[in-house]
PDB file of N, CA, C and O in Angstrom:
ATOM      1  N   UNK A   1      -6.679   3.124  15.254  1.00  0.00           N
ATOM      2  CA  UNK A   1      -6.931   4.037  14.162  1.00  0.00           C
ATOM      3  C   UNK A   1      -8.424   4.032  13.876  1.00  0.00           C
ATOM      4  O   UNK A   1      -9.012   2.971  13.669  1.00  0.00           O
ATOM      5  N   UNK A   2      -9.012   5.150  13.864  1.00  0.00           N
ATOM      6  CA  UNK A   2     -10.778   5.085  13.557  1.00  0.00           C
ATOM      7  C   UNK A   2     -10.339   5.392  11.919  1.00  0.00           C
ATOM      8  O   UNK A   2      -9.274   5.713  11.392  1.00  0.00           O
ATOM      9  N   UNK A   3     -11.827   5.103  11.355  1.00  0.00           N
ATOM     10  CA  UNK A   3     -11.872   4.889  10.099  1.00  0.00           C
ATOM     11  C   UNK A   3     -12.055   6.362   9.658  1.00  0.00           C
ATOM     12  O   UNK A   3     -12.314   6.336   8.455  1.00  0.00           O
ATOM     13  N   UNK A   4     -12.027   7.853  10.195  1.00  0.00           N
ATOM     14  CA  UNK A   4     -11.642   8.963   9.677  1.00  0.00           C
ATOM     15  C   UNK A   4     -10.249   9.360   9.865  1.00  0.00           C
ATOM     16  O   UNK A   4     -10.197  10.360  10.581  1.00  0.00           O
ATOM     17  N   UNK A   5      -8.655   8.788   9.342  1.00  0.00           N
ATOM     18  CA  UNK A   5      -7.881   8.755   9.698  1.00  0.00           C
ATOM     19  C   UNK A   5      -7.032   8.290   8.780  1.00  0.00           C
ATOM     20  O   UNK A   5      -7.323   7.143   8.439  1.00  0.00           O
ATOM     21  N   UNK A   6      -5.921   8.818   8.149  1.00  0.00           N
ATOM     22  CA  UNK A   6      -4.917   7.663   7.805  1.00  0.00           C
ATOM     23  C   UNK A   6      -4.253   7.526   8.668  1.00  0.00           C
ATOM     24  O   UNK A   6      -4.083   8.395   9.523  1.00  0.00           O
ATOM     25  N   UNK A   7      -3.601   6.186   8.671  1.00  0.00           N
ATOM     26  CA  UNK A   7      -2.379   5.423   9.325  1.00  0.00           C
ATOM     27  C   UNK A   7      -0.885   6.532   9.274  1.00  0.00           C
ATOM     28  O   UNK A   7      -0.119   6.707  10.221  1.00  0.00           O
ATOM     29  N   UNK A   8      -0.773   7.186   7.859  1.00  0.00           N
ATOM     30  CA  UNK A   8       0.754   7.961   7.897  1.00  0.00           C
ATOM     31  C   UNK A   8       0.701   9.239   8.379  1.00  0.00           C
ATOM     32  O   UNK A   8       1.651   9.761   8.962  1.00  0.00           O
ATOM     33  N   UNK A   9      -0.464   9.837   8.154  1.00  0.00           N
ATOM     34  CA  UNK A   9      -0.434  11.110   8.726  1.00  0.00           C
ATOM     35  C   UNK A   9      -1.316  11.172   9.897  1.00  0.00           C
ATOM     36  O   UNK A   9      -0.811  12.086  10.549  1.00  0.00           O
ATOM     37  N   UNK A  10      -2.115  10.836  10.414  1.00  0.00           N
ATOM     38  CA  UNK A  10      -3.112  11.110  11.377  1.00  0.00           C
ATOM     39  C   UNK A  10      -3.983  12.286  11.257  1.00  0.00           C
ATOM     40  O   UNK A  10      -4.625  12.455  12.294  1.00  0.00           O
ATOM     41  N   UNK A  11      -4.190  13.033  10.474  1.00  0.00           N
ATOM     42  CA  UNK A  11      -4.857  13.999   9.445  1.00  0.00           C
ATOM     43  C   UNK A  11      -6.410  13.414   9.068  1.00  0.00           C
ATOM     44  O   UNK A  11      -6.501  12.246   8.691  1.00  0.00           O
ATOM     45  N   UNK A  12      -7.201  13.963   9.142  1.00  0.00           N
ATOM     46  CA  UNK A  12      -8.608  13.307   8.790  1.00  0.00           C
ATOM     47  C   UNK A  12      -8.866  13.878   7.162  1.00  0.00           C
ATOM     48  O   UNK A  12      -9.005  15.002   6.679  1.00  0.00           O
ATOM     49  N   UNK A  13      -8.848  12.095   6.445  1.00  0.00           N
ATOM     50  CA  UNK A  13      -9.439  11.818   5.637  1.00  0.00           C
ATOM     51  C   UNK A  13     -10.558  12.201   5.449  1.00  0.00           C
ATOM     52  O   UNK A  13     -11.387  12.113   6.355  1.00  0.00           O
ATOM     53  N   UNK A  14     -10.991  12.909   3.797  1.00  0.00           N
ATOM     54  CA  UNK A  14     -12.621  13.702   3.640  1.00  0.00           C
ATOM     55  C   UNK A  14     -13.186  12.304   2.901  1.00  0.00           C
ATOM     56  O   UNK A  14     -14.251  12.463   2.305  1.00  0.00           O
ATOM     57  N   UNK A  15     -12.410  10.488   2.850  1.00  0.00           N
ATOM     58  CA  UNK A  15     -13.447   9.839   3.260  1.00  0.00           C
ATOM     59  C   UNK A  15     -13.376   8.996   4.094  1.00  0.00           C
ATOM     60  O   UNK A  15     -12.235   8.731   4.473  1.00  0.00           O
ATOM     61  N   UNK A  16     -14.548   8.224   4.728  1.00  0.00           N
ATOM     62  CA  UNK A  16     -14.345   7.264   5.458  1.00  0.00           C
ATOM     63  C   UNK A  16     -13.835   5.292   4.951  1.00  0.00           C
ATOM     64  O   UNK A  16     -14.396   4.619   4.086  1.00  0.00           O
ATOM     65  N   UNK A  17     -12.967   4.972   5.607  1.00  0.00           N
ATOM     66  CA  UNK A  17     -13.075   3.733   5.196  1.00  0.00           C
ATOM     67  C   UNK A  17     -13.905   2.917   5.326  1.00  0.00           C
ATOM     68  O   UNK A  17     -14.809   3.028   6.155  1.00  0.00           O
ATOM     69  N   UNK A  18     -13.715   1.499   4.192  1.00  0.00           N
ATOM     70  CA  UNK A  18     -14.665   0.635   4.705  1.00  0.00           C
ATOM     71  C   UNK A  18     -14.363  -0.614   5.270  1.00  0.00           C
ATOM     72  O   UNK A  18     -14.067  -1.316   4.304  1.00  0.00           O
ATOM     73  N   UNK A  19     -14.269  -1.315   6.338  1.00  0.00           N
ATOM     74  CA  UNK A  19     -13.907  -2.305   7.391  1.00  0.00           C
ATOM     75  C   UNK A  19     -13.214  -3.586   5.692  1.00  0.00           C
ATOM     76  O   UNK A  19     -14.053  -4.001   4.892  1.00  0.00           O
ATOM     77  N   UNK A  20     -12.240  -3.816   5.587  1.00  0.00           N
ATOM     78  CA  UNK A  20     -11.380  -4.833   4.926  1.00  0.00           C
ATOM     79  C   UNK A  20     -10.991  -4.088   3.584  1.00  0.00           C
ATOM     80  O   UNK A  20     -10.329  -4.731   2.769  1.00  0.00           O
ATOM     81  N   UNK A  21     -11.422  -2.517   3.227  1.00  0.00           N
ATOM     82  CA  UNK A  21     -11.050  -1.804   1.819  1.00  0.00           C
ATOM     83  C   UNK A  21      -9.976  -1.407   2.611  1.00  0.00           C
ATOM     84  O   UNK A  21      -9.927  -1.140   3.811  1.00  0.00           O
ATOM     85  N   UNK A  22      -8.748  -1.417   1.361  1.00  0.00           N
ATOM     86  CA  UNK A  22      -7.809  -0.418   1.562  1.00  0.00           C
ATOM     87  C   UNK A  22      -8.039   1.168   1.347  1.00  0.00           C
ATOM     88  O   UNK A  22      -8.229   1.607   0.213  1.00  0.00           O
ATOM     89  N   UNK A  23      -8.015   1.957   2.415  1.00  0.00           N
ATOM     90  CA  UNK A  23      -8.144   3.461   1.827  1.00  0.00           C
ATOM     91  C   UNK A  23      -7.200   3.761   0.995  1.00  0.00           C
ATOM     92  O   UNK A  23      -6.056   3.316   0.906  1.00  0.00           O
ATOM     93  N   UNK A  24      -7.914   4.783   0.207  1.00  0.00           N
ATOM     94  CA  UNK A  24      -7.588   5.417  -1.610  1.00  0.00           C
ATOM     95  C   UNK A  24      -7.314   7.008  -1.009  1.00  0.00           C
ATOM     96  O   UNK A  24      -8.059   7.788  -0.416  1.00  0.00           O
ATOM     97  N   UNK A  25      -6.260   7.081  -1.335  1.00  0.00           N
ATOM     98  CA  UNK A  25      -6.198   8.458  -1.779  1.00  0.00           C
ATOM     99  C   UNK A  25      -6.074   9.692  -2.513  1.00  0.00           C
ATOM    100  O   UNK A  25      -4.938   9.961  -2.901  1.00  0.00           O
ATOM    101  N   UNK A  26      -7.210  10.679  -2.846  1.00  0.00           N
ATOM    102  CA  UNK A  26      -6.993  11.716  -3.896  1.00  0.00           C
ATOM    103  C   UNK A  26      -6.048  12.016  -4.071  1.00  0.00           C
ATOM    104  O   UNK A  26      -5.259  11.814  -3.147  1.00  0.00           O
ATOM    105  N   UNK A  27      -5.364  12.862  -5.688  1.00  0.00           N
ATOM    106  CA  UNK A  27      -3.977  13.242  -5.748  1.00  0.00           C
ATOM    107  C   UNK A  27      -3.824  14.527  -4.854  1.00  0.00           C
ATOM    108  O   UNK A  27      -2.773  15.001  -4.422  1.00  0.00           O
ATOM    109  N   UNK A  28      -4.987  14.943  -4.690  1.00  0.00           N
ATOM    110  CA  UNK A  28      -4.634  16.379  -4.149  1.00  0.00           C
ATOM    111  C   UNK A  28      -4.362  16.013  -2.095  1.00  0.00           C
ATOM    112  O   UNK A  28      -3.750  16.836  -1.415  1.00  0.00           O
ATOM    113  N   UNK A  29      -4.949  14.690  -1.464  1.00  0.00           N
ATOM    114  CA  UNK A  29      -4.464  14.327  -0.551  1.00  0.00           C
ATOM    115  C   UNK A  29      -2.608  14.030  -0.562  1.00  0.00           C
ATOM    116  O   UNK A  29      -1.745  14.460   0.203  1.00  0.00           O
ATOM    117  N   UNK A  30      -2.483  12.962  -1.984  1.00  0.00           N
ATOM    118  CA  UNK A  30      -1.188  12.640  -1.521  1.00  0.00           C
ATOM    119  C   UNK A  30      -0.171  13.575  -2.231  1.00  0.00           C
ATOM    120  O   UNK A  30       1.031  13.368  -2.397  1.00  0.00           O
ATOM    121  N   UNK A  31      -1.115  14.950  -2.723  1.00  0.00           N
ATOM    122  CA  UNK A  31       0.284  15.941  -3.015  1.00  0.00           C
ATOM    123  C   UNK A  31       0.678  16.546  -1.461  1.00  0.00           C
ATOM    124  O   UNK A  31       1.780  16.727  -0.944  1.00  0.00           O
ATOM    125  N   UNK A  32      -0.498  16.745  -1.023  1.00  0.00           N
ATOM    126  CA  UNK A  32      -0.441  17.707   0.209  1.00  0.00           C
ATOM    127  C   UNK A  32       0.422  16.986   1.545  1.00  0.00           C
ATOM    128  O   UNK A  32       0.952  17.446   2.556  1.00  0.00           O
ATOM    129  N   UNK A  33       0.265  15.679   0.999  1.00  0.00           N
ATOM    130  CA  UNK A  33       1.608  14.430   2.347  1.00  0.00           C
ATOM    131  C   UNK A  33       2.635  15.325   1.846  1.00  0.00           C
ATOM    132  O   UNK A  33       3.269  16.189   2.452  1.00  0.00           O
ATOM    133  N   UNK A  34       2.688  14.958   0.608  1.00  0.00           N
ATOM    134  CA  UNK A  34       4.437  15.033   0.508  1.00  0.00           C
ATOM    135  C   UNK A  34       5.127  16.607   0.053  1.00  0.00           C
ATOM    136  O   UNK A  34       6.297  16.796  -0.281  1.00  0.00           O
ATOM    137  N   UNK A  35       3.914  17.749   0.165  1.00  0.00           N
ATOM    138  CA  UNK A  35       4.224  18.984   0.194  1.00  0.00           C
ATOM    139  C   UNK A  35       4.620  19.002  -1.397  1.00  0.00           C
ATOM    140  O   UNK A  35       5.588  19.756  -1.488  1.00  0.00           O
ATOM    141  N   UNK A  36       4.303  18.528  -2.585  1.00  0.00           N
ATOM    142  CA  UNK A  36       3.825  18.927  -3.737  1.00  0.00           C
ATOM    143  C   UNK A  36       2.961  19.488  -4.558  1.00  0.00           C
ATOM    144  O   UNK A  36       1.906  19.035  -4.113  1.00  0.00           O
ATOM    145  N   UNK A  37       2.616  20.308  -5.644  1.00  0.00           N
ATOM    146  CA  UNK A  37       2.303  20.401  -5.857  1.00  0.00           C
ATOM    147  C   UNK A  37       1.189  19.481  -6.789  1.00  0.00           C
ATOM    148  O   UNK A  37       1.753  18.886  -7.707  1.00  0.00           O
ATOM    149  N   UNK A  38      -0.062  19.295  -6.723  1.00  0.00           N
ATOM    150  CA  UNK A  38      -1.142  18.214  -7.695  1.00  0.00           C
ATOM    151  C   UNK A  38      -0.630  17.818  -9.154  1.00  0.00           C
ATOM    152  O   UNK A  38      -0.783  16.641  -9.481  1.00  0.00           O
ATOM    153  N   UNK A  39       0.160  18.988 -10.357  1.00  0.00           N
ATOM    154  CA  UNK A  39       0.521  18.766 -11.215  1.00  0.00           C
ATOM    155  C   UNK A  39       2.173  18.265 -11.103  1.00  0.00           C
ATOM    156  O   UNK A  39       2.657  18.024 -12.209  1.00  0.00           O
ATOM    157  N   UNK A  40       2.733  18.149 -10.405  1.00  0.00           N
ATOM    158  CA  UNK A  40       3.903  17.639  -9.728  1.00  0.00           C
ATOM    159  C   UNK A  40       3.816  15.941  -9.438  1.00  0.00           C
ATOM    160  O   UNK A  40       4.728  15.115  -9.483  1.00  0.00           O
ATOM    161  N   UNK A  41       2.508  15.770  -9.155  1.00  0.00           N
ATOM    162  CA  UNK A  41       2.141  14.226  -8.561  1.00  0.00           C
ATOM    163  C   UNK A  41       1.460  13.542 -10.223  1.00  0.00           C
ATOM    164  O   UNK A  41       1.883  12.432 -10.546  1.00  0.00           O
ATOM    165  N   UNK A  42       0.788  14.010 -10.854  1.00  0.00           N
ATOM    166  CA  UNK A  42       0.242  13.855 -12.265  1.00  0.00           C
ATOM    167  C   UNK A  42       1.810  13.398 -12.912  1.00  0.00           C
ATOM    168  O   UNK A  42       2.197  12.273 -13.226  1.00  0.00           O
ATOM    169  N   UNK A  43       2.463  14.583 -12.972  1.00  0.00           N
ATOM    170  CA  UNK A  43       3.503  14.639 -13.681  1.00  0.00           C
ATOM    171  C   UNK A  43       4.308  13.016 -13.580  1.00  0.00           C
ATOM    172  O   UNK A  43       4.284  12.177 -14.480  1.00  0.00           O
ATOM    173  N   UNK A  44       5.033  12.861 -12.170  1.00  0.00           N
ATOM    174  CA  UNK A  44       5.643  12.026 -11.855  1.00  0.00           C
ATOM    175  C   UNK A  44       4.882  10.874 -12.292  1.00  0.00           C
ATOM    176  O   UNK A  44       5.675  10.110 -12.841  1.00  0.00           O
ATOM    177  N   UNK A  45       3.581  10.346 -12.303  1.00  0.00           N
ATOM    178  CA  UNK A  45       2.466   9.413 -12.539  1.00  0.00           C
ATOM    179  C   UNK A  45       2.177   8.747 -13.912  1.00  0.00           C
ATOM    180  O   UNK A  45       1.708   7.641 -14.180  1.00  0.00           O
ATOM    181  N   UNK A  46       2.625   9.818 -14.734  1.00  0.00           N
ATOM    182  CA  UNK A  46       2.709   9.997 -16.130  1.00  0.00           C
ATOM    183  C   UNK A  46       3.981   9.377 -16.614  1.00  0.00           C
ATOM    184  O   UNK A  46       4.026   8.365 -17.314  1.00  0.00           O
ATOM    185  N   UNK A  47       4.794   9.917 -16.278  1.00  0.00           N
ATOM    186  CA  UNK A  47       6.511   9.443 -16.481  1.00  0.00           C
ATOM    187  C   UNK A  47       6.958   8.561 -15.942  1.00  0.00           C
ATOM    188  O   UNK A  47       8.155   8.288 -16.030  1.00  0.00           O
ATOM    189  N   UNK A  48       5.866   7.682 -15.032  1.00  0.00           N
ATOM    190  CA  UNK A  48       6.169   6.455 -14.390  1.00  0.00           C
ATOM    191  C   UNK A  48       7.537   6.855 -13.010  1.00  0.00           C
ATOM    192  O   UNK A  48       8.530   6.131 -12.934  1.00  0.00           O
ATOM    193  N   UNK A  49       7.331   8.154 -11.977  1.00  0.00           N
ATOM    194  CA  UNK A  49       8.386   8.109 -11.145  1.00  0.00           C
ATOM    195  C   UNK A  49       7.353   8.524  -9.942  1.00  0.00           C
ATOM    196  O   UNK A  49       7.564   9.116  -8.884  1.00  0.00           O
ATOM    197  N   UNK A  50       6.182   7.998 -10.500  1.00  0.00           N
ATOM    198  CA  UNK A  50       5.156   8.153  -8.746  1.00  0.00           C
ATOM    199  C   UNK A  50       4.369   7.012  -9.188  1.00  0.00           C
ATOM    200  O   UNK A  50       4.273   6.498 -10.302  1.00  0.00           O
ATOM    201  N   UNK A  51       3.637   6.632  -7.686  1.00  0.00           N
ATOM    202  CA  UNK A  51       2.938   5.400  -7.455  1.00  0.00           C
ATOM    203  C   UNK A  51       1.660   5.540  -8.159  1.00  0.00           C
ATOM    204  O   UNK A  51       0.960   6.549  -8.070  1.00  0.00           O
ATOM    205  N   UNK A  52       1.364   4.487  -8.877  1.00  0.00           N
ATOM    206  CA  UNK A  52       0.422   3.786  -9.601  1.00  0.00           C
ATOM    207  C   UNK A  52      -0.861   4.429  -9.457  1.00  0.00           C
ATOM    208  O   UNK A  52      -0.784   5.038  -8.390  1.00  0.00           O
ATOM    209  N   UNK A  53      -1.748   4.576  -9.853  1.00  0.00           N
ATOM    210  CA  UNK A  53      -2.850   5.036  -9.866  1.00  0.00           C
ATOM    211  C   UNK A  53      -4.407   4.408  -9.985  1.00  0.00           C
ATOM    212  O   UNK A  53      -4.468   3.810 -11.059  1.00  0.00           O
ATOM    213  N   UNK A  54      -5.314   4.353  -9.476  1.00  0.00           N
ATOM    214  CA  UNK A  54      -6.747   4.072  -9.702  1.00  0.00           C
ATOM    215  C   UNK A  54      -7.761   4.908 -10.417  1.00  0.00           C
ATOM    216  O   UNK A  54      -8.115   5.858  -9.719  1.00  0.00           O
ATOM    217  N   UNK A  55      -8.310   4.860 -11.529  1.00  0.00           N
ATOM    218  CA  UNK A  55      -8.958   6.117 -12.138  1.00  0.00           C
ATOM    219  C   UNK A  55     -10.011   5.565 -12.170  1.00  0.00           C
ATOM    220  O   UNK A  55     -10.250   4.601 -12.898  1.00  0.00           O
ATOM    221  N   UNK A  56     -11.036   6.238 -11.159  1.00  0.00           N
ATOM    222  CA  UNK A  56     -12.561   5.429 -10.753  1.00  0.00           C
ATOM    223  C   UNK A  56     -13.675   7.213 -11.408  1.00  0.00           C
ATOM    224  O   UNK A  56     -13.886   8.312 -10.896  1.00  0.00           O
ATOM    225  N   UNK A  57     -14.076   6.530 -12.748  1.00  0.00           N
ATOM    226  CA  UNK A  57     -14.614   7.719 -13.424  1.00  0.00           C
ATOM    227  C   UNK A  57     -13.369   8.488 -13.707  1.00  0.00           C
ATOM    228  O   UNK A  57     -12.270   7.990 -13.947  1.00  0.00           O
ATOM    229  N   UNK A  58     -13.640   9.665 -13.656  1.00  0.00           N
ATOM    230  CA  UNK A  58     -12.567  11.083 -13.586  1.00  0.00           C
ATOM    231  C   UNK A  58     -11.628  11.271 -12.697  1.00  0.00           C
ATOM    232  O   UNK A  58     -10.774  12.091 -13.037  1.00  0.00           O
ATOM    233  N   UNK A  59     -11.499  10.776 -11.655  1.00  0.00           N
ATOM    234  CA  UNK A  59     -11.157  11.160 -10.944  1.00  0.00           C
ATOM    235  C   UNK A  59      -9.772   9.699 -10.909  1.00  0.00           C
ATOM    236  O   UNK A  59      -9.941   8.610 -11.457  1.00  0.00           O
ATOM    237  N   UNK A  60      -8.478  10.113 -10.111  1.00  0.00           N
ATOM    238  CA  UNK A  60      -7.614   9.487  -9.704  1.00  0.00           C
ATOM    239  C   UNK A  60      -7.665   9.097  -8.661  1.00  0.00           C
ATOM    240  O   UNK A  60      -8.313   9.890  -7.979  1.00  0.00           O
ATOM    241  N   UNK A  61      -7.294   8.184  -8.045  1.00  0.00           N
ATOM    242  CA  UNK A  61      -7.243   7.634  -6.931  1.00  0.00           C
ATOM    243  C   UNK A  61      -6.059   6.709  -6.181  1.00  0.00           C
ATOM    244  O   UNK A  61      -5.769   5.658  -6.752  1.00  0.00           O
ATOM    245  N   UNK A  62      -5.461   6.990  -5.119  1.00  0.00           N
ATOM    246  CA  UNK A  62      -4.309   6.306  -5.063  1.00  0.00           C
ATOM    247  C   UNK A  62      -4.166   5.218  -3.487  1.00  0.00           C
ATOM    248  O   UNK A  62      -4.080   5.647  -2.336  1.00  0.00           O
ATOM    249  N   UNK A  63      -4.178   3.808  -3.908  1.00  0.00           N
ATOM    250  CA  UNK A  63      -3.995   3.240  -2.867  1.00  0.00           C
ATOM    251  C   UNK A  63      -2.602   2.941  -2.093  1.00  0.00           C
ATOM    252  O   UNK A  63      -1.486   2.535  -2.417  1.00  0.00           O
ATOM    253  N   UNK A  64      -3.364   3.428  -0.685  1.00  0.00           N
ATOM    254  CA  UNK A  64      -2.209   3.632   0.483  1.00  0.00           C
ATOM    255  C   UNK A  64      -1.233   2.919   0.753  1.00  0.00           C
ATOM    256  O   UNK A  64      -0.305   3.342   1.442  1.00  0.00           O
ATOM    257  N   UNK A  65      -1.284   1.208   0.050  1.00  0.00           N
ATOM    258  CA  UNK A  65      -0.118   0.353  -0.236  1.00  0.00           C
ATOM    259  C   UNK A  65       0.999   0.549  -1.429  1.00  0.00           C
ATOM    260  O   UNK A  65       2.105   0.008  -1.431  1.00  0.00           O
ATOM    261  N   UNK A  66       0.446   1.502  -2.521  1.00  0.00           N
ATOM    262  CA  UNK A  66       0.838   1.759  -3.730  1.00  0.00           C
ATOM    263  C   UNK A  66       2.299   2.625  -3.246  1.00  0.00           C
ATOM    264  O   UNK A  66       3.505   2.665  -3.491  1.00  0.00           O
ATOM    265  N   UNK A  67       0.980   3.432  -2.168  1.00  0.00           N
ATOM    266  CA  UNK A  67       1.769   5.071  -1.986  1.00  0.00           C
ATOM    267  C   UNK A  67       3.175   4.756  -1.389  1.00  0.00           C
ATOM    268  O   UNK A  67       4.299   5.076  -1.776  1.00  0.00           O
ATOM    269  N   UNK A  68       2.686   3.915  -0.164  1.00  0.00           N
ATOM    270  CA  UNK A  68       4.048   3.428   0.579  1.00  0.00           C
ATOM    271  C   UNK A  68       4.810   2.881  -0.200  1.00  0.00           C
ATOM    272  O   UNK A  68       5.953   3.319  -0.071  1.00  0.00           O
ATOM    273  N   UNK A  69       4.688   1.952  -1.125  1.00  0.00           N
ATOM    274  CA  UNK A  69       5.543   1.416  -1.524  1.00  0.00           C
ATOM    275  C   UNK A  69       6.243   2.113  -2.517  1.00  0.00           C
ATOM    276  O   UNK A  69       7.379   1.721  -2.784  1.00  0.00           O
ATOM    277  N   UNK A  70       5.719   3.188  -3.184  1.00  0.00           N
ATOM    278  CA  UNK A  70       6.580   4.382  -3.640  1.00  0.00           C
ATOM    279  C   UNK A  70       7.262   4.730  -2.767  1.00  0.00           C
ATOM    280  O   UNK A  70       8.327   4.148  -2.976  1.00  0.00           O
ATOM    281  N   UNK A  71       7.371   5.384  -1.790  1.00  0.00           N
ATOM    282  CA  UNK A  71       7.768   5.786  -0.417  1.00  0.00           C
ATOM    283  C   UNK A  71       9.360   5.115  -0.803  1.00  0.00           C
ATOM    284  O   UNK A  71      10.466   5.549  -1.125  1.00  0.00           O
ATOM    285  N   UNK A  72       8.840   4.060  -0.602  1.00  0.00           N
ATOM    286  CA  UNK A  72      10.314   3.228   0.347  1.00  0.00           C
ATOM    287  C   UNK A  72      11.293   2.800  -1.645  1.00  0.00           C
ATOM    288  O   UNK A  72      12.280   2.068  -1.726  1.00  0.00           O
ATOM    289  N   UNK A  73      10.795   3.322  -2.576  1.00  0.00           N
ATOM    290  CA  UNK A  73      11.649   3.402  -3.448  1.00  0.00           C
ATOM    291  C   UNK A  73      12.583   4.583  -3.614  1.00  0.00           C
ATOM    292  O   UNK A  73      13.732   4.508  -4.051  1.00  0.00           O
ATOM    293  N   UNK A  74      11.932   5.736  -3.198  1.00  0.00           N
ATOM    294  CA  UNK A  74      12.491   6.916  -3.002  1.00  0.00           C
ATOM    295  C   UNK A  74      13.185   7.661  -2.169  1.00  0.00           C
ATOM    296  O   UNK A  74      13.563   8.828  -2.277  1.00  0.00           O
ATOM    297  N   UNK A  75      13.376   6.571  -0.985  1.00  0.00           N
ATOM    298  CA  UNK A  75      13.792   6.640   0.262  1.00  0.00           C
ATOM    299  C   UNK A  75      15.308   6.353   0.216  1.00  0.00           C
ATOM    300  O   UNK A  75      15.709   5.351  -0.378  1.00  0.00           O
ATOM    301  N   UNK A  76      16.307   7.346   0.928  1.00  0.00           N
ATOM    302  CA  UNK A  76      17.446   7.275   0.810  1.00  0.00           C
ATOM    303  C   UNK A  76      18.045   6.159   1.459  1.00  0.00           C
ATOM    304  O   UNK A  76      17.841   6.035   2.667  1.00  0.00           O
ATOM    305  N   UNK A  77      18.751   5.324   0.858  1.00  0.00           N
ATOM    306  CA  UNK A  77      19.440   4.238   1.897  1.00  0.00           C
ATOM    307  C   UNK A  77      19.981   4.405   3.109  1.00  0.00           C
ATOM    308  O   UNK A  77      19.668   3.985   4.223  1.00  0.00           O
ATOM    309  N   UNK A  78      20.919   5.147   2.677  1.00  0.00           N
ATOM    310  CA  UNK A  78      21.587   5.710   3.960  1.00  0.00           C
ATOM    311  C   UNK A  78      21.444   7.531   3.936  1.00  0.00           C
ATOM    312  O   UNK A  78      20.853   7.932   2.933  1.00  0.00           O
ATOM    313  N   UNK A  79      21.773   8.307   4.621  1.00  0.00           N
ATOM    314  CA  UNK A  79      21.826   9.513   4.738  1.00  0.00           C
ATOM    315  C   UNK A  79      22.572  10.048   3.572  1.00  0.00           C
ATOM    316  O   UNK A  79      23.722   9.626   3.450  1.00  0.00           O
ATOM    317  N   UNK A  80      22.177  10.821   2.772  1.00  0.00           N
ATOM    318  CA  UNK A  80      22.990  10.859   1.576  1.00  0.00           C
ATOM    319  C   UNK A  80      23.326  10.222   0.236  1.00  0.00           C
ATOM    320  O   UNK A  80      23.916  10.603  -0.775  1.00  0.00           O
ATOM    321  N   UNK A  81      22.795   9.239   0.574  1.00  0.00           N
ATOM    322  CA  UNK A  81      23.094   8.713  -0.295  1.00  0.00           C
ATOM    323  C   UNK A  81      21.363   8.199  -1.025  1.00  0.00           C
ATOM    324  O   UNK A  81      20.316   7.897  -0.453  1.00  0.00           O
ATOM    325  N   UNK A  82      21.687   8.284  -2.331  1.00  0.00           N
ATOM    326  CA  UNK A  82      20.770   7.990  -3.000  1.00  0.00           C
ATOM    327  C   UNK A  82      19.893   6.731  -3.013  1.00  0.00           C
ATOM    328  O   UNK A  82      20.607   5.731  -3.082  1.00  0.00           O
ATOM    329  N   UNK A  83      18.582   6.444  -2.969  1.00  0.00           N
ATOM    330  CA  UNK A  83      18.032   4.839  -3.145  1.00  0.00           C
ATOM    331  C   UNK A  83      18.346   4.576  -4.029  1.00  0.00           C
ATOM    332  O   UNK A  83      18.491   5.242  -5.053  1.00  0.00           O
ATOM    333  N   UNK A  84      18.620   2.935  -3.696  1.00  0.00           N
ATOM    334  CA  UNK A  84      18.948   1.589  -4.330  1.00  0.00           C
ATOM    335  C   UNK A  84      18.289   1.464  -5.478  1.00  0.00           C
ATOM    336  O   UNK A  84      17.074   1.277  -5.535  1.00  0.00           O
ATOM    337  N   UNK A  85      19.108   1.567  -6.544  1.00  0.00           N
ATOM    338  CA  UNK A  85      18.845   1.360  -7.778  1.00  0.00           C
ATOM    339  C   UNK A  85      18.162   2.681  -9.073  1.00  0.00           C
ATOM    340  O   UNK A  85      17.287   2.654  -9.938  1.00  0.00           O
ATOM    341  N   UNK A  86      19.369   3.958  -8.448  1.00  0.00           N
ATOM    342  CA  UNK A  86      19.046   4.728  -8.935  1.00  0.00           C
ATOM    343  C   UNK A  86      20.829   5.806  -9.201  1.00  0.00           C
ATOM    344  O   UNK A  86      20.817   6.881  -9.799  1.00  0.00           O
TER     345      UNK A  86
END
């Protein structure tokens, strides 16, 4: 993986990493993963049903361990069936 790159999408990041930082991603990056809309990702963020946030100045910021690990809460157990603990 070069450092213009995430790991989940292979899509080039508008930043570069830095050798032992975890890359951060804008909301408007991790609306556009998951085909949401930016006030859709706020929303959920707010109401506590999206991953955690970094607010460096104005701006939000979301780390890529956060994100995943949202991921795999929202992730269906089995086909159909709803995740664990919901």
């Amino acid at each position: 993986m070069d450092s213009h790159s995430t790991p989940t999408s292979g899509t080039p990041n508008p930043q570069p990493t830095v050798a032992g930082l975890e890359p951060l991603l804008s909301i408007e990056t991790l609306a556009d993963y998951v085909g949401v809309p930016v006030v859709t990702i706020d929303r959920w963020r707010t109401e506590g049903k999206g991953p955690r946030a970094l607010r460096v100045g104005r701006h939000l910021k979301f780390a890529l361990s956060d994100v995943q690990e949202w991921l795999a809460t929202i992730r269906e157990s089995e086909p159909g069936t709803p995740p664990a603990g919901r």
